[in-house]
LUMBATI-437702 format. One record per residue (C-alpha): residue number from 1; x, y, z. Coordinates in nm, 3 decimals. Example, Ala and Ser with C-alpha at 12.3 -4.5 7.8 and 13.67 -1.06 7.14 Angstrom:
milo, px, py, pz
1, 1.230, -0.450, 0.780
2, 1.367, -0.106, 0.714
# end
This chain:
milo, px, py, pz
1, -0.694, -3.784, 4.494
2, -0.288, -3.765, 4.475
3, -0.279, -3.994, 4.163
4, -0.544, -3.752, 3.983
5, -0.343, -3.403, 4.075
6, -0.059, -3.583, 3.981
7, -0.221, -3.677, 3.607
8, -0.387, -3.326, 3.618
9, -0.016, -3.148, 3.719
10, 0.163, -3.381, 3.388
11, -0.156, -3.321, 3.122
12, -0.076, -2.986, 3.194
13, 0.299, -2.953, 3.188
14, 0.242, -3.182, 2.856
15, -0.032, -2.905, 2.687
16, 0.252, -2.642, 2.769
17, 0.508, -2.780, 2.655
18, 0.342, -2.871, 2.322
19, 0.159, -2.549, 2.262
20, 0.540, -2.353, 2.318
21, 0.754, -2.610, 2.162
22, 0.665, -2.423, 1.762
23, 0.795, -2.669, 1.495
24, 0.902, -2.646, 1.123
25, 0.653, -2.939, 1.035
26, 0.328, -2.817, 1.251
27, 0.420, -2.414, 1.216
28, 0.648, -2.254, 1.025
29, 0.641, -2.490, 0.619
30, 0.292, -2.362, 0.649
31, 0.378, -2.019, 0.727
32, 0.674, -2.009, 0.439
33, 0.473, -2.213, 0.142
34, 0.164, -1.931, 0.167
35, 0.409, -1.624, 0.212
36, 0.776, -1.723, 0.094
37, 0.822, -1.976, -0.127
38, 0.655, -1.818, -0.410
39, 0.999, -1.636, -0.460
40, 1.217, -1.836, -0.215
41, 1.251, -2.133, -0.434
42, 1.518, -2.309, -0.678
43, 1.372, -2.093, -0.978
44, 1.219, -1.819, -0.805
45, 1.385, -1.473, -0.782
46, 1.476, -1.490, -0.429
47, 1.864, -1.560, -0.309
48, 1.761, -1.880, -0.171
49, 1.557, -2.130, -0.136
50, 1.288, -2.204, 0.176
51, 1.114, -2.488, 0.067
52, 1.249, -2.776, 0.287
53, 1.363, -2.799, 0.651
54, 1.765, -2.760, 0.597
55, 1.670, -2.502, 0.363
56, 1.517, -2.294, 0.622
57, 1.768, -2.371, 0.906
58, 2.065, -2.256, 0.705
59, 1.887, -1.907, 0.650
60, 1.715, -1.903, 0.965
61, 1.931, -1.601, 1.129
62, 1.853, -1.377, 0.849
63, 1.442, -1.490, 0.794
64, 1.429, -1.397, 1.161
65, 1.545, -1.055, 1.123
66, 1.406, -0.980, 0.819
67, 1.045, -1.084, 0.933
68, 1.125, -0.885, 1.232
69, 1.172, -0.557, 1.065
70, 0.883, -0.622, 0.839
71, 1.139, -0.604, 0.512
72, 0.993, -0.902, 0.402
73, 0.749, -1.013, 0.250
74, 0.785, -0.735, 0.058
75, 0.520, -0.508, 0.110
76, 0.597, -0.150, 0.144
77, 0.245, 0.045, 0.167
78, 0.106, 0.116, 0.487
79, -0.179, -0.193, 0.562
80, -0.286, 0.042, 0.875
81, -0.389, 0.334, 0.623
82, -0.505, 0.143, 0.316
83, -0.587, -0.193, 0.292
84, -0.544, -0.350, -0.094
85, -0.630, -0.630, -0.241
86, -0.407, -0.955, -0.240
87, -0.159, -0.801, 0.029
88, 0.148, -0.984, 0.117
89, 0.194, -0.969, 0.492
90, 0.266, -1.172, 0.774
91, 0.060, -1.114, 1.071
92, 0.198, -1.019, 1.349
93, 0.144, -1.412, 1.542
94, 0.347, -1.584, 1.262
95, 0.633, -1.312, 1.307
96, 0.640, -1.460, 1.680
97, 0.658, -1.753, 1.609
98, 0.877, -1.720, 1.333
99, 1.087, -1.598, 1.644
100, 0.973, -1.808, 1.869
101, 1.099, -2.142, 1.627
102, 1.469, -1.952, 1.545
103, 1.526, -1.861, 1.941
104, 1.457, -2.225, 2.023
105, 1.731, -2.433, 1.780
106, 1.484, -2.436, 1.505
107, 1.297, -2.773, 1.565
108, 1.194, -3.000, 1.271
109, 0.919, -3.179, 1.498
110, 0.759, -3.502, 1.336
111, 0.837, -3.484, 0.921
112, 0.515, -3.625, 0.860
113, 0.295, -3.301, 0.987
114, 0.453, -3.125, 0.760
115, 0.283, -2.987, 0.445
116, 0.310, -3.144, 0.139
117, 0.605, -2.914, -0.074
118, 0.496, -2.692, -0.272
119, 0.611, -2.746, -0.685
120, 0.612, -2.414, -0.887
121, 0.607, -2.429, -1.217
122, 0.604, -2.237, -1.556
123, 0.199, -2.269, -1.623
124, 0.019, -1.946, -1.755
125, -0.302, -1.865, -1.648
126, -0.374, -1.703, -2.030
127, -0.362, -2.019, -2.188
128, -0.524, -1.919, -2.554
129, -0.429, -1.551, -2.590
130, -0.485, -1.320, -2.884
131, -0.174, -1.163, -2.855
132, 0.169, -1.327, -2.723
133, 0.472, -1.060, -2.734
134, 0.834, -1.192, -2.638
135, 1.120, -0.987, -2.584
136, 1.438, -1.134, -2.757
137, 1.666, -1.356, -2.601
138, 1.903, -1.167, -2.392
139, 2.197, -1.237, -2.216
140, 2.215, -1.004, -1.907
141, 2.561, -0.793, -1.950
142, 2.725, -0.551, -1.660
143, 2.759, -0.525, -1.311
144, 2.495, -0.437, -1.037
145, 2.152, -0.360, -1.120
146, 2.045, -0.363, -1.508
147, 1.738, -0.214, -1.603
148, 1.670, -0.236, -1.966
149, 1.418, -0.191, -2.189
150, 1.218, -0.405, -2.483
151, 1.034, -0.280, -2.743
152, 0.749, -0.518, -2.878
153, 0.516, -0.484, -3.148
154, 0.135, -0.621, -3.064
155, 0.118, -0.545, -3.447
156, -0.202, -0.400, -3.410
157, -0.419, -0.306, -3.718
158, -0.647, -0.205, -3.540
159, -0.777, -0.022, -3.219
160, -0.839, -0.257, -2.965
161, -0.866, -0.316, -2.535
162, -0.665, -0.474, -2.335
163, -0.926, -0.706, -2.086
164, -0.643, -0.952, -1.958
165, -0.279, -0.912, -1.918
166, -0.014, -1.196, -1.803
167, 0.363, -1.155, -1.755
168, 0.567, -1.421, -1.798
169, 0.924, -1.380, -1.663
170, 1.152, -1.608, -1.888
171, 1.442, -1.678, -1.578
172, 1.233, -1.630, -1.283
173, 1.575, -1.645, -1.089
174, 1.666, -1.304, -1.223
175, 1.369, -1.121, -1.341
176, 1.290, -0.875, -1.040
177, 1.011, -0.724, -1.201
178, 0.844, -0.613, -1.524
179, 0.679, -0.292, -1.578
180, 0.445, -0.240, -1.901
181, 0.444, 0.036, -2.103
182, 0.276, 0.173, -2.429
183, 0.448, 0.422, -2.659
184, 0.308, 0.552, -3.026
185, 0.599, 0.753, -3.094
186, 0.951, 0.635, -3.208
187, 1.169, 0.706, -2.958
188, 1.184, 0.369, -2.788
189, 1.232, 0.220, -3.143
190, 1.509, 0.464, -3.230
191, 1.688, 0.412, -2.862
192, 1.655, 0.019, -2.895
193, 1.848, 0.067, -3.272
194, 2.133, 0.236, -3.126
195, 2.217, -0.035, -2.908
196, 2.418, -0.294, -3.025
197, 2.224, -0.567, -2.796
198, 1.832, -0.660, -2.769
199, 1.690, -0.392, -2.556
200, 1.885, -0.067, -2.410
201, 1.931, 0.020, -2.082
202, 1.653, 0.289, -1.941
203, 1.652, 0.306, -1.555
204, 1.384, 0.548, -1.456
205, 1.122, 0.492, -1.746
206, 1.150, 0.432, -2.110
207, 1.352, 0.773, -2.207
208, 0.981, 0.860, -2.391
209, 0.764, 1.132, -2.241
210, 0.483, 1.011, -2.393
211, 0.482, 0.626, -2.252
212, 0.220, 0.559, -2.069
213, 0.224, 0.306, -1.808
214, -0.011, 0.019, -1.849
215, 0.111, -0.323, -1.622
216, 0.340, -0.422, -1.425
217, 0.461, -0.775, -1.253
218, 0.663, -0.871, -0.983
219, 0.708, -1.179, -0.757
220, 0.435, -1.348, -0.675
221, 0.185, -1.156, -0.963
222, -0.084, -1.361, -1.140
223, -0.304, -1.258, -1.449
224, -0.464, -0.979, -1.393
225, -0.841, -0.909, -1.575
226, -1.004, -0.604, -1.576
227, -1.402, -0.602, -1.445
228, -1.624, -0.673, -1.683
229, -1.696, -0.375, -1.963
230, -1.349, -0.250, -1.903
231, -1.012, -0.230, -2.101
232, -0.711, -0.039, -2.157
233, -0.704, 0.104, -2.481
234, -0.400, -0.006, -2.727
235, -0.422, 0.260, -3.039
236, -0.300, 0.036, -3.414
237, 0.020, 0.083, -3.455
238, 0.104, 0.120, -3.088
239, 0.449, -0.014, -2.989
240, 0.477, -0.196, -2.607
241, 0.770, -0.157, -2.368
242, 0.882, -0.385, -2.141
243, 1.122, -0.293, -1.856
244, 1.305, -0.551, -1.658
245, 1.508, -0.545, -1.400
246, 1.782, -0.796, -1.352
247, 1.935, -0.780, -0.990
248, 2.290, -0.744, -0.907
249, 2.449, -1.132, -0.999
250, 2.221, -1.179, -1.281
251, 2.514, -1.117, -1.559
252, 2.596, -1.425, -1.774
253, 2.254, -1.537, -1.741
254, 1.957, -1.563, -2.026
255, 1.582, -1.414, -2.081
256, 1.305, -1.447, -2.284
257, 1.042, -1.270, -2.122
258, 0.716, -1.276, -2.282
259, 0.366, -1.092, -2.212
260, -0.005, -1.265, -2.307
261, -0.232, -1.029, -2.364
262, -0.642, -1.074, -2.408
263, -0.790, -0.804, -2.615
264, -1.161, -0.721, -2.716
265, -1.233, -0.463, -2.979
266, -1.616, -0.417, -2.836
267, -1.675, -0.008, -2.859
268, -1.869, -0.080, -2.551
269, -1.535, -0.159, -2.350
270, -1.507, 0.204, -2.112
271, -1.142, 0.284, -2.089
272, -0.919, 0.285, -1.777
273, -0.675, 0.518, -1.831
274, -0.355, 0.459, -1.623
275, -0.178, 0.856, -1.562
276, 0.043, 1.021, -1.328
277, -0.254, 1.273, -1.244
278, -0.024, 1.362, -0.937
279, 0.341, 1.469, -1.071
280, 0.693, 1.703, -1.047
281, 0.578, 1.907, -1.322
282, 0.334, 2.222, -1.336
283, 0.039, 2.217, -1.223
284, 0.087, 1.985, -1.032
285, 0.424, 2.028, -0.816
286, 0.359, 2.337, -0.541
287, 0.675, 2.393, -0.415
288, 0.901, 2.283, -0.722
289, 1.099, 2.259, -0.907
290, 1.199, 1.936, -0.831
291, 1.549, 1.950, -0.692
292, 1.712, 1.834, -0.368
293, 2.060, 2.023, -0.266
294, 2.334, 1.790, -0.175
295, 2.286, 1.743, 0.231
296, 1.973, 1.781, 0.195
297, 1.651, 1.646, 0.293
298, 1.351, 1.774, 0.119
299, 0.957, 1.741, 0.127
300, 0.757, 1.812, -0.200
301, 0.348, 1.878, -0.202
302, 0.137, 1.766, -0.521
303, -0.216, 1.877, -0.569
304, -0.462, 1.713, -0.836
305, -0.795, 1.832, -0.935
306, -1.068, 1.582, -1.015
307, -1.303, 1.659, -1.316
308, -1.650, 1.758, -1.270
309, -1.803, 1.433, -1.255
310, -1.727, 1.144, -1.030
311, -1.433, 0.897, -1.108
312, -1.363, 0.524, -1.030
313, -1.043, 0.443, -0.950
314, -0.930, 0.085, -0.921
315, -0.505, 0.082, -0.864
316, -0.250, 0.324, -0.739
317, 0.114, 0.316, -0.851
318, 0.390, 0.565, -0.677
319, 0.718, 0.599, -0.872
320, 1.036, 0.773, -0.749
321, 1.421, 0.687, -0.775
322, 1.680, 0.606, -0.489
323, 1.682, 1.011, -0.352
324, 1.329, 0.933, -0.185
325, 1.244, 0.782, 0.111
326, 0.792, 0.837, 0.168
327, 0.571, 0.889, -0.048
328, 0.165, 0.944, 0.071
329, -0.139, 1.091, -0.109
330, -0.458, 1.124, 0.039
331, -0.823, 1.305, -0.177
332, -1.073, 1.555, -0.028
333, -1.399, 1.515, -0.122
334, -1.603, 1.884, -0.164
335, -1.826, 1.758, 0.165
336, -1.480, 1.795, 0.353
337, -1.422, 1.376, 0.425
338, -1.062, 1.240, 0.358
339, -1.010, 0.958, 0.128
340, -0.688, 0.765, 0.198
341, -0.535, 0.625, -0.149
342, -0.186, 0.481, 0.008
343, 0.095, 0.564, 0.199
344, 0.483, 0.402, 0.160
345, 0.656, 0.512, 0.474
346, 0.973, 0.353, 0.354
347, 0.996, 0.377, -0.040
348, 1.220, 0.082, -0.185
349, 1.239, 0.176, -0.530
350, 1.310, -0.227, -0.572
351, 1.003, -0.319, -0.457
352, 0.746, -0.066, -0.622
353, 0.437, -0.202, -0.775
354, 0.053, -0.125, -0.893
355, -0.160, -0.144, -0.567
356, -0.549, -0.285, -0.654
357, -0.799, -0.130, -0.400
358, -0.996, -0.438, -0.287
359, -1.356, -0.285, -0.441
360, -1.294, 0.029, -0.709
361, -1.291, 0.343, -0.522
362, -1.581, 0.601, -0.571
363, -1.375, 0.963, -0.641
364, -1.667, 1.235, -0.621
365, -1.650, 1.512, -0.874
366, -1.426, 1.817, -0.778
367, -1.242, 1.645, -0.505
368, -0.868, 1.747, -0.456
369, -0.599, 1.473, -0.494
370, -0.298, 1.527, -0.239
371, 0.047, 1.380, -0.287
372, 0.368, 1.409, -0.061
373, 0.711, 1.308, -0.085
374, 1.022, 1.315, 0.114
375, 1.397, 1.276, -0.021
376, 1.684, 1.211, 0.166
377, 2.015, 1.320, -0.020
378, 2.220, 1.288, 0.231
379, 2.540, 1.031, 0.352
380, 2.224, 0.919, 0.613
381, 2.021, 0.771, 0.286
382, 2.213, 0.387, 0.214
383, 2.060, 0.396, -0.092
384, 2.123, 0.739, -0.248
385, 2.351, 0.675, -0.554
386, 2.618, 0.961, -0.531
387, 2.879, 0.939, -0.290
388, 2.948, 1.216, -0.160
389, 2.602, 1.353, -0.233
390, 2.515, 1.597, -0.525
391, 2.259, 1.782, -0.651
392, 1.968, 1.586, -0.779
393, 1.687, 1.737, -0.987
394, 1.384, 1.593, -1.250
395, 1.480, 1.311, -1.475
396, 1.567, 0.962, -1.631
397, 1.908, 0.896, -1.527
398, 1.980, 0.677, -1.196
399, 2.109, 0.954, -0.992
400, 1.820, 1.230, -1.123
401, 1.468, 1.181, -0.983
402, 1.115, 1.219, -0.986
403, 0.760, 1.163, -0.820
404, 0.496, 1.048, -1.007
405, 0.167, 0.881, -0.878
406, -0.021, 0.642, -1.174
407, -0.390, 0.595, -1.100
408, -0.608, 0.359, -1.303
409, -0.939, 0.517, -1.339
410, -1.223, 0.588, -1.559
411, -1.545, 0.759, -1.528
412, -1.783, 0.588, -1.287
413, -2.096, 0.430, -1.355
414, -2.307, 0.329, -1.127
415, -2.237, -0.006, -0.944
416, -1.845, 0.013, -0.992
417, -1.785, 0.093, -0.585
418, -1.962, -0.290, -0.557
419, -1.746, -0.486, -0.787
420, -1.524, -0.736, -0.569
421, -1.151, -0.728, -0.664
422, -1.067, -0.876, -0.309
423, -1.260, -0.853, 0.022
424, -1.087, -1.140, 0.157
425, -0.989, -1.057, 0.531
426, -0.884, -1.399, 0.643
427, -0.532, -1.529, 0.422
428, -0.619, -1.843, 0.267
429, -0.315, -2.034, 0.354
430, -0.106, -2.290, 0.136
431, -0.304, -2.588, 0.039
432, -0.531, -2.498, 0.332
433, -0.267, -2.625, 0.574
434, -0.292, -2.504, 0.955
435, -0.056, -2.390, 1.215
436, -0.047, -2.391, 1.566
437, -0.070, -2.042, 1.718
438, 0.194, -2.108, 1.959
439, -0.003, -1.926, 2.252
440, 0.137, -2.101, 2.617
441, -0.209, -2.211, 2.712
442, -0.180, -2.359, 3.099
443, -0.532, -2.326, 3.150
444, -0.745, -2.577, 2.978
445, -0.907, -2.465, 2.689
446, -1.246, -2.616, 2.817
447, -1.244, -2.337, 3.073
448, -1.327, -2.090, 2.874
449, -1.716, -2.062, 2.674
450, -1.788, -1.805, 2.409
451, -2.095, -1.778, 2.225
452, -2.208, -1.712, 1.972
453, -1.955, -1.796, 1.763
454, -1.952, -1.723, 1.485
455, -2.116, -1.370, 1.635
456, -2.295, -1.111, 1.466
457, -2.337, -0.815, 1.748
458, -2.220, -0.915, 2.092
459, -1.972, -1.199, 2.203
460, -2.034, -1.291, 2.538
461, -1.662, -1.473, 2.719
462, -1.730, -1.667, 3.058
463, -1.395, -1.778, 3.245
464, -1.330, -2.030, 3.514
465, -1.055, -1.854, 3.625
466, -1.053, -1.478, 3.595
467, -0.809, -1.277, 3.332
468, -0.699, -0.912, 3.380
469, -0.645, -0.892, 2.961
470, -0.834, -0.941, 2.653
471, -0.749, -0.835, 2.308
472, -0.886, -0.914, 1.982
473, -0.654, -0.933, 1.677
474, -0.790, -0.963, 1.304
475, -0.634, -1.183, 1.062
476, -0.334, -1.010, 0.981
477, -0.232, -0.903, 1.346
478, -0.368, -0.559, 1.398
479, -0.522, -0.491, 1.766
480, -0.877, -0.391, 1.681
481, -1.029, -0.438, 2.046
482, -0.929, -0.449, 2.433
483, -0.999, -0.390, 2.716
484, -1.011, -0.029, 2.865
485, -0.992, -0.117, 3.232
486, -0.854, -0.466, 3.411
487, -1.129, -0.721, 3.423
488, -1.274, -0.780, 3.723
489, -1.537, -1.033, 3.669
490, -1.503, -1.391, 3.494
491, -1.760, -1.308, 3.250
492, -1.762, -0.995, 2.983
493, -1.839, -0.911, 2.633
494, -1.719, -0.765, 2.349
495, -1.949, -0.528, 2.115
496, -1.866, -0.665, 1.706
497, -2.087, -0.458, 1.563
498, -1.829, -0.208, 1.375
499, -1.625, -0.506, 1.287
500, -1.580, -0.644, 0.951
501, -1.668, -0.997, 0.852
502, -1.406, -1.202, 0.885
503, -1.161, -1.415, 1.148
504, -1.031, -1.292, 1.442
505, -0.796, -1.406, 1.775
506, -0.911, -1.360, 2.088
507, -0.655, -1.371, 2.351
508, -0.681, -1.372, 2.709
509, -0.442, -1.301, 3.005
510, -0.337, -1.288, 3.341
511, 0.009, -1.177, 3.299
512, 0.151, -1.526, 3.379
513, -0.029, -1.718, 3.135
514, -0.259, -1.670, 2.801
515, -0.473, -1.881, 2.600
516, -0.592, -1.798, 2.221
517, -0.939, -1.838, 2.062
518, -1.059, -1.823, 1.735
519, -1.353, -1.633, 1.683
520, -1.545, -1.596, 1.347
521, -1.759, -1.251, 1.285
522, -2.060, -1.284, 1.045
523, -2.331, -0.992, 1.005
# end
């Protein structure tokens, strides 16, 4: 009996020590080639490079804290108040044991568990398009951040819609990220001729009040293709904009930038129409104008109202300078229900993007579009661009400002609120590889019987040992379910009902010790 509590005692110890002991072969190179590597690689725009073990060792103080404070991955909207498609987020179990594998000497493990490396290279999704623009090749000049802008001719003829749009970055270890713009007036022509080099420098927009925004790219972007029966409309004769921005370092190097485009000129194509219908001009500003005193921090209200029929709206793209710090805007449907569009908490004008709802969003007819924004000007904001502060108001320059909100919509027909842009809830890792969940699991996972699984209303746990805690998790981390009171029986259930397909982590404790189970939800 000795020998078999001794066995019992060591299998044990063993599973423990294995299931806390995270590695950079069995947990973390999967974790970094489906979140980091995309940028974090010898060509990509990141500092430096994660895609081998030393690699990630020599950088391992910084992912830590970085991952900690959710700055990276990039990803600055709020996933708690709108979910959008193709989100880049760690959940909040690879965080730990992104942690977990830096507090404990980083560990290779055994070399051979390890993912096969990721290799990124230059291929384009748009292999055959019907229009190719390329800005000139440029040789980034000055200090600190450049953001200049390109103007290219689609040499359009012709009206025509845009149904697929690819950016190419030419030196993906400097291009930060492209944003697309279309112009039929001169201006951008007649600021690109008075500057001696390819381009001229624009930081806020395109120095044109009548560009509209139509694309943009940034780490990490593929192709993008509009549903089916839908475009953006390019007018003949219409000039395009590109503007880049090259980070701090990125002077001395080269770019050739170039943009495939796939274009239909069907008069059936409906047109999405990408504006700024929230804004820090009249109407729609109600507290403007829009100017911050030095010392100052300052909250703005914007109010939209939706036409008389009902709207589809498939992206949402904020835009302010380094003054602001949130941004939020929220619709109100006549019946009185709240429709949350997105939320930035922490604006980093570095990091602003289009966000794609994950199915197009149903606007109803006479609803009321809400925007608010905070700025900061104040010696408390690191990133406000006057030292000491002064008085900021509406406009292009790098130390003016403004708030605009781009939505792509278009009328809506019926169906568009069931096209799929993304209802993926589980991240489909790198190659499909796995890691460990790093969960100290001293009782035997045999212990433990739930069914069904995968579950459709009720998921029924029986325990031989009894727990005082159970929480589910979804696939990106949040807490959706516990337990209100401690358990006090070794069998319970959980109610899945209001639960979205998907999978989820079931973790169980007694306060010593926990154990993790994968559970799969199908209605």
């Amino acid at each position: 009996m000795k020998k078999y509590l001794v066995l019992f005692l060591l299998w044990v110890t063993y599973s423990t020590i294995q299931a806390q002991s995270v590695t950079w072969s069995d947990n973390i190179a999967c974790i970094f080639y489906t979140n980091c590597t995309k940028c974090h690689n010898p060509n990509g725009v990141g500092p430096f490079s994660l895609l081998n073990y030393s690699d990630a060792v020599s950088q391992s103080g910084s992912i830590k804290a970085s991952t900690q404070s959710k700055h990276m991955p990039p990803w600055p909207a709020n996933k708690d108040y709108r979910s959008f498609a193709h989100e880049r987020l760690l959940s909040q179990e690879e965080i730990d044991l992104i942690a977990n594998w830096v507090d404990n000497g980083t560990p290779e493990g055994i070399p051979s568990h390890a993912p096969t490396i990721p290799v990124y290279s230059s291929s384009e999704e748009i292999t055959s398009p019907d229009i190719k623009v390329q800005i000139p090749t440029y040789t980034v000049s000055g200090v600190g951040d450049i953001y200049r802008c390109f103007v290219l001719n689609p040499g359009l003829s012709a009206d025509a819609f845009i149904t697929g749009i690819e950016m190419i970055p030419g030196n993906r270890s400097i291009v930060h990220h492209i944003l697309l713009f279309a112009d039929t007036s001169n201006i951008p022509s007649s600021l690109d001729a008075a500057d001696p080099n390819p381009g001229y420098l624009s930081f806020g927009g395109t120095g044109s009040s009548t560009s509209t925004l139509i694309g943009g790219w940034v780490p990490g972007s593929a192709a993008y293709f509009y549903p089916s029966g839908m475009g953006s409309y390019l007018p003949a004769g219409v000039k395009l904009i590109a503007q880049i921005h090259y980070p701090q370092g990125s002077a001395g190097q080269i770019d050739s930038s170039h943009i495939n485009l796939k274009l239909t000129s069907s008069s059936f194509t409906r047109n999405v129409v990408m504006g700024a219908a929230l804004n820090h001009s009249l109407p729609s500003i109600q507290d403007g104008p829009l100017v911050i005193p030095a010392n100052q921090v300052k909250t703005f209200h914007f109010i939209y109202r939706s036409p008389s029929v009902d709207v589809t709206v498939l992206s949402v793209a904020p835009h302010m300078h380094l003054v602001g710090v949130s941004v939020k805007a929220y619709a109100v449907a006549p019946s009185g229900d709240t429709i949350p569009l997105i939320d930035i908490p922490k604006w980093d004008f570095h990091w602003q993007g289009s966000y794609l709802f994950r199915k197009p969003l149903r606007l109803p007819a006479n609803s009321t579009v809400y925007g608010i924004a905070t700025y900061d000007n104040t010696t408390a904001n690191p990133n406000n661009p006057s030292s000491p502060p002064r008085l900021v108001t509406a406009g292009e320059a790098t130390t003016d400002e403004m708030m605009l909100i781009y939505f792509g919509a278009l009328a809506y027909f019926p169906g568009d609120d069931n096209i799929i842009i993304d209802t993926t809830l589980v991240k489909q890792t790198y190659n499909d590889c796995q890691y460990k969940t790093g969960v100290s699991m001293l009782v035997p996972s045999e212990m433990i019987s739930i069914y069904p699984n995968p579950v459709n209303e009720l998921l029924t746990i029986t325990c031989d040992v009894l727990f005082t805690s159970a929480k589910l998790y979804n696939s990106i981390g949040e807490l959706v379910w516990t337990n209100a009171n401690p358990l006090n029986s070794t069998e319970f259930q959980v109610q899945t009902t209001d639960l979205f397909n998907g999978h989820y982590f079931l973790v169980l404790s007694d306060g010593n010790q926990s154990i993790s189970k994968k559970i799969v939800i199908l209605h």
